[in-house]
C-alpha positions in Angstrom: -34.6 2.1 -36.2 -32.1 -0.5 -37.0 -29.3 0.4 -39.1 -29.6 -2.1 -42.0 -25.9 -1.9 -42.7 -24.8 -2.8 -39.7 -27.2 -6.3 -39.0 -26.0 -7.5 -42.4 -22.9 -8.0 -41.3 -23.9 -10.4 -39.2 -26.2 -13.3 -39.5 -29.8 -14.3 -38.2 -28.3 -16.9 -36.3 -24.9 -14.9 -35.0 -27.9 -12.5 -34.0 -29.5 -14.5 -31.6 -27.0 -15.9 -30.2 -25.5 -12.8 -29.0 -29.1 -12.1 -27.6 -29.1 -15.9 -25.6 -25.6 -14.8 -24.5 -26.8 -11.4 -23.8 -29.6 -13.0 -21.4 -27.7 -15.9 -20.0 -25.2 -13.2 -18.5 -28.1 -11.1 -16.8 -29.7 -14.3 -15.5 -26.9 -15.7 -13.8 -25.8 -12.0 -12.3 -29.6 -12.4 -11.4 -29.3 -15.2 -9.6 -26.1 -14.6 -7.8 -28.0 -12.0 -6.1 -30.6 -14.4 -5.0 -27.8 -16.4 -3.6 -26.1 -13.9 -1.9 -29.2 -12.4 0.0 -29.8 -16.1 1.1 -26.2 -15.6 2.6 -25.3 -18.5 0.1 -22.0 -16.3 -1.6 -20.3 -14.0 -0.4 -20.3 -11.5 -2.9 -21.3 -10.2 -5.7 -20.0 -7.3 -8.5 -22.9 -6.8 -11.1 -22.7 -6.5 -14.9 -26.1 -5.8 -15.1 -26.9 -2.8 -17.7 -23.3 -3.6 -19.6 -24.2 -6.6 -21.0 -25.1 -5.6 -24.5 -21.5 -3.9 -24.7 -19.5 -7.3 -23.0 -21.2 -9.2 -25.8 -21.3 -7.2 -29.2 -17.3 -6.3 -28.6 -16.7 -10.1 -28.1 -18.2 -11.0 -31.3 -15.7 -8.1 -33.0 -12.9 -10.1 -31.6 -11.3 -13.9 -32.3 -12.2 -15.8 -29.2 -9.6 -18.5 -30.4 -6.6 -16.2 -30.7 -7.1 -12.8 -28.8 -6.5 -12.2 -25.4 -8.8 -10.3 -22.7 -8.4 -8.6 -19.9 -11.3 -8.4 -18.2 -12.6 -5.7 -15.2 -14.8 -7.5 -12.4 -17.8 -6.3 -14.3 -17.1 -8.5 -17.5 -19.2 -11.9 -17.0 -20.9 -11.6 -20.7 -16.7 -11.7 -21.9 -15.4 -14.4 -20.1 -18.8 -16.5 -21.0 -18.3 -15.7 -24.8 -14.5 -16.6 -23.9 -15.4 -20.3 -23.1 -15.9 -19.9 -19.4 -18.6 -22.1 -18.6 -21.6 -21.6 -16.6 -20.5 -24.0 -13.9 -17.5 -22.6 -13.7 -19.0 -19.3 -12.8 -20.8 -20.5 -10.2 -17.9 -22.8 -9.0 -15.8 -19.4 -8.3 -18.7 -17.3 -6.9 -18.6 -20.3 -4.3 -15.1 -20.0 -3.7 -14.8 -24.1 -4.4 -11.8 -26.0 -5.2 -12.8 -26.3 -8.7 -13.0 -22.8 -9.4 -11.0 -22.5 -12.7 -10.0 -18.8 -12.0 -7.9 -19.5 -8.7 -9.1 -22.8 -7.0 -11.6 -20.3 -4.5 -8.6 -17.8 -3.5 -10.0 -14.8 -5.6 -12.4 -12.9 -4.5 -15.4 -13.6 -6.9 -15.5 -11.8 -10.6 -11.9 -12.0 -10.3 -11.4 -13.7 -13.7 -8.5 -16.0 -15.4 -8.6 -18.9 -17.4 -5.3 -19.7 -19.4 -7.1 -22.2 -21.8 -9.3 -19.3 -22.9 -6.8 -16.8 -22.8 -8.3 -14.6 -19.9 -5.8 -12.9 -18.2 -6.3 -12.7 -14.7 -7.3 -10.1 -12.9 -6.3 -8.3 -9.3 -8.9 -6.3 -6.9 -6.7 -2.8 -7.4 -8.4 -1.2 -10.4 -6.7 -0.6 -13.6 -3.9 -3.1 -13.6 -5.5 -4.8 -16.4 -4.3 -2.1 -19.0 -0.2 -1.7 -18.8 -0.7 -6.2 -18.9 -2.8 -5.7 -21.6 0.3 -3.7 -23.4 2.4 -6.1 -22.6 0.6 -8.8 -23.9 0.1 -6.5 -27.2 3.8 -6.1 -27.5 4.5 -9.9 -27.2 2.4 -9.9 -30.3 3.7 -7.7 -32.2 7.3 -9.5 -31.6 6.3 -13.0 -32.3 4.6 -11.3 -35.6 1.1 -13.2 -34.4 -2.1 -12.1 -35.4 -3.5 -11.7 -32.1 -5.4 -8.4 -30.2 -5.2 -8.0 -26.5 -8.8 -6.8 -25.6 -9.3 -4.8 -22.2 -12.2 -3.2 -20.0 -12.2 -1.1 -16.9 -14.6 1.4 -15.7 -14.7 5.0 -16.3 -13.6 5.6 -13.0 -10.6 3.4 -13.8 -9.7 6.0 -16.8 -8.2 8.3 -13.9 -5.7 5.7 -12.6 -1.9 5.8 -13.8 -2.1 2.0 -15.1 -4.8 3.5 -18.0 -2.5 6.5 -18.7 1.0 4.2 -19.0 -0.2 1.9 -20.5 -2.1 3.4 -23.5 0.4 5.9 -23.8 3.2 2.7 -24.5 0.6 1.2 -26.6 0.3 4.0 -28.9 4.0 4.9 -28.9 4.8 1.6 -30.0 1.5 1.0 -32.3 0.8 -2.4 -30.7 -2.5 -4.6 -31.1 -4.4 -3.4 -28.5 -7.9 -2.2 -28.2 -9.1 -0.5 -24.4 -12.8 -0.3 -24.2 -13.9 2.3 -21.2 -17.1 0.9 -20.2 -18.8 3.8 -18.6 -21.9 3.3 -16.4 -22.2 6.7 -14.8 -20.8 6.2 -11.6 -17.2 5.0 -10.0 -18.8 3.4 -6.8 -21.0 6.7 -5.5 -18.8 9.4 -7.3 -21.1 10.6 -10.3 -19.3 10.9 -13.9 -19.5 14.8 -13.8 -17.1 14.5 -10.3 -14.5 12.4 -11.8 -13.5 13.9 -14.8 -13.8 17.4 -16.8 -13.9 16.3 -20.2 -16.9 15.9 -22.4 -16.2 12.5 -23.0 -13.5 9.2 -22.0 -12.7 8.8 -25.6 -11.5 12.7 -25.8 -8.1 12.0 -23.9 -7.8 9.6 -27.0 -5.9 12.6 -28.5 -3.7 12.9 -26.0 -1.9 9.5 -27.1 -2.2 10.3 -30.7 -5.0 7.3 -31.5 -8.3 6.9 -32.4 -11.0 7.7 -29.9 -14.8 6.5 -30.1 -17.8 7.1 -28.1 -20.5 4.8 -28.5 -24.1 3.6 -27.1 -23.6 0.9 -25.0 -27.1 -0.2 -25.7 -26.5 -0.3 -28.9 -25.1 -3.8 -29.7 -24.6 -3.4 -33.7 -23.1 0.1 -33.3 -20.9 -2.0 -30.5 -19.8 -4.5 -32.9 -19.1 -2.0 -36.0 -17.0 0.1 -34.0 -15.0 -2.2 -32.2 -14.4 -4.5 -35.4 -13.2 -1.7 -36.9 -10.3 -0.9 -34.0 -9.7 -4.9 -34.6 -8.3 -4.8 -38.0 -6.3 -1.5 -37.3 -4.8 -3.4 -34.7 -4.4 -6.0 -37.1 -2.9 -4.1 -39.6 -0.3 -2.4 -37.6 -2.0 0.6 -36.8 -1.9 0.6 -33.1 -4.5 1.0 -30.1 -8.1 2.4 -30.2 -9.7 3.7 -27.3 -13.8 2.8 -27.0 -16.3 4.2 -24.3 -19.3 2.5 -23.8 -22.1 4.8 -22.4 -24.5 2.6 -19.9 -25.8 2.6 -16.8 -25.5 0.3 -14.1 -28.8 -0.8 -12.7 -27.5 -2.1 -9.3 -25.6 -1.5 -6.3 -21.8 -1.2 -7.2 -21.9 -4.6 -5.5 -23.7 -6.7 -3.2 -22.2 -4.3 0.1 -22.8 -1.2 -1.4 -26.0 1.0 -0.5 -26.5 2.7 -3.6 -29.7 4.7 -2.5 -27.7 6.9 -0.4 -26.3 8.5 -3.9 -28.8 8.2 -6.5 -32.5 7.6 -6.2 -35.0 4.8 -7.2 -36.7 7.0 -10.0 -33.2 7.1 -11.7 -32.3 3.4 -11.4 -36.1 3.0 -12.5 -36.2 5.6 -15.5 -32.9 3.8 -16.9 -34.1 0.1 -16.3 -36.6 1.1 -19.3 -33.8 2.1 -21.6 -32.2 -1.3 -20.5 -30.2 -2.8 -24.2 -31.2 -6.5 -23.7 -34.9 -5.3 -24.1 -34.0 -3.3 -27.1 -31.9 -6.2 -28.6 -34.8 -8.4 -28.2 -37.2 -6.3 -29.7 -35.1 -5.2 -32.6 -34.7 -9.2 -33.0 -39.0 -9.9 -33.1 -39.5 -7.4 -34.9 -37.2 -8.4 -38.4 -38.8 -12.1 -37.2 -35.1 -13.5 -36.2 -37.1 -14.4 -33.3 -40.2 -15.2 -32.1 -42.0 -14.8 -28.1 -42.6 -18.9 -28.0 -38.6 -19.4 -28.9 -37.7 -16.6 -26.4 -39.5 -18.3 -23.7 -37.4 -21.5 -25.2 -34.2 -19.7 -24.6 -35.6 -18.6 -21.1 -36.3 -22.0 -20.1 -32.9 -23.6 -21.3 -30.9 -20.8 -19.4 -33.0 -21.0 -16.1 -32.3 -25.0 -16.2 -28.5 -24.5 -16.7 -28.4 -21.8 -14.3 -30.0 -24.4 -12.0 -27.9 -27.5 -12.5 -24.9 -24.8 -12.1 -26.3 -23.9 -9.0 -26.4 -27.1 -7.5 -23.6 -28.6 -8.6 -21.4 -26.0 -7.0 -23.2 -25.4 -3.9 -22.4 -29.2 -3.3 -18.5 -29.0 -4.7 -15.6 -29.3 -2.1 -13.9 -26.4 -1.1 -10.0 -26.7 -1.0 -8.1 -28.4 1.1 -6.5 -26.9 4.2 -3.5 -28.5 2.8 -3.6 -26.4 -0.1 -3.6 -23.3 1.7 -0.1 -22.0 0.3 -0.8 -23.9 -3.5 0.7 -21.2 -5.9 2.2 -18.9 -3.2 5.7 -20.4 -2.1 7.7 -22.3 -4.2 7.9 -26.2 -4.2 9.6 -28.7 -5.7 12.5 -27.0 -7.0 10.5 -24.7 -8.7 
């Protein structure tokens, strides 16, 4: 049942978009798959079975002040952040007009400074003590502005997640950390890689609020997370979220993840999946009907394929460029 409280919150039309952007993320993870099987890309990290969660916590947030810090599993973020689709495809190309690094990440290694994504590094976890920083730069320039950051559960064991929440909450700054927890840390199973109940339960340890929520459950998402927004707002420091989904691929596109789970489990979750749910929930209040779904379906698949093509056929960068942003030049 939907929570009536909850949806009137937001509008019919805020509603559906979160379900196109919802649905645009899972089609272009889709397709990168495609490509990279073709041997077209080189890699891919999945977001598949988070997006629900990526999307309801960036409608809690301001997209035109607030900084995120996104993990490698954050493509519905970074989309509702302003990165295009082109561009997503530009940098799992590796091209020279990837906005994120100019093709010198490794793909779903985000940063756009225009959109105020912070960029990431392949070591897990180095997103949160930035994120605190950021926070505190806030709180001395007396801005209204959250720094918003995601990792994995697995990343919750890391010393980044610990030293930097802990700073956060001593120092009450505007900073919300949202574990997104999809069961496994590449092929180590939750119930191997902690002993607590729950992520949100060493919450208490920093002396902050600690929440555990559906993933799938994009209104609970949004409540819970706007809520953790105006505390950070209103001087009352950081709130740790986890997200409970379920990751319905390989932990990326080199991973064999049959040899630690089994097909009946990735199948038995794929019918829980939240994008489903949000849809249905959406046809059945009549903010949306099976004709205008197949619309949406239509207009993504045809900007997923001009995306496509556009950066298959972009440059890659110059060998000249090869030490752009390493060394310094000019004086600099």
């Amino acid at each position: 049942m939907v929570n009536q409280t909850k949806q009137a919150e937001l509008s019919k039309d805020t509603l559906v978009a979160m379900y196109q952007e919802m649905l645009l993320a899972r089609r272009i993870d889709e397709r990168m798959w495609l490509l990279n099987r073709a041997g077209s890309i080189p890699f891919v990290v999945s977001c598949q079975g988070q997006e629900v969660a990526q999307i309801a916590a960036s409608y809690a947030l301001n997209k035109d002040e607030d900084f995120v810090l996104p993990y490698y599993r954050d493509l519905g973020v970074v989309l509702h952040f302003g990165m295009t689709v082109k561009e997503v495809f530009l940098q799992a190309y590796g091209k020279a007009e990837d906005p994120n690094s100019g093709g010198r990440q490794m793909p779903s290694h985000y940063g756009q400074k225009k959109n105020r994504i912070v960029t990431g590094s392949s070591p897990v976890t180095t997103q949160v003590p930035h994120a605190a920083g950021f926070a505190l730069a806030s709180k001395m320039e007396k801005r209204n502005v959250v720094s918003f950051v995601t990792l994995g559960e697995g990343s919750s064991n890391q010393g980044d997640f610990h030293e930097g929440l802990n700073f956060a909450a001593v120092h009450k700054l505007p900073m919300i950390v949202m574990v997104e927890n999809n069961k496994y840390a590449i092929s180590v199973p939750l119930s191997r890689q902690v002993a607590c109940e729950n992520i949100s339960d060493r919450a208490i340890g920093y002396g902050i609020p600690g929440v555990t929520v559906d993933g799938n459950d994009a209104l609970e998402i949004y409540r819970v997370v706007k809520e953790a927004h105006e505390r950070a707002l209103n001087g009352e420091g950081p709130t740790l979220i986890e997200t409970i989904s379920y990751r319905l691929t390989p932990h990326s596109s080199d991973d064999d993840d049959m040899t630690y789970r089994t097909k009946d489990e990735v199948a038995d979750h794929r019918t829980l999946d939240g994008i489903a749910q949000f849809r249905d929930m959406l046809i059945e209040q009549g903010y949306l009907t099976e004709a205008e779904d197949q619309e949406i379906e239509e207009k993504i698949k045809q900007e997923i394929n001009e995306a496509t093509d556009y950066a298959e056929n972009a440059p890659y960068a110059g060998v000249s460029t090869l030490t752009d942003h390493v060394y310094g030049q000019g004086g600099e």
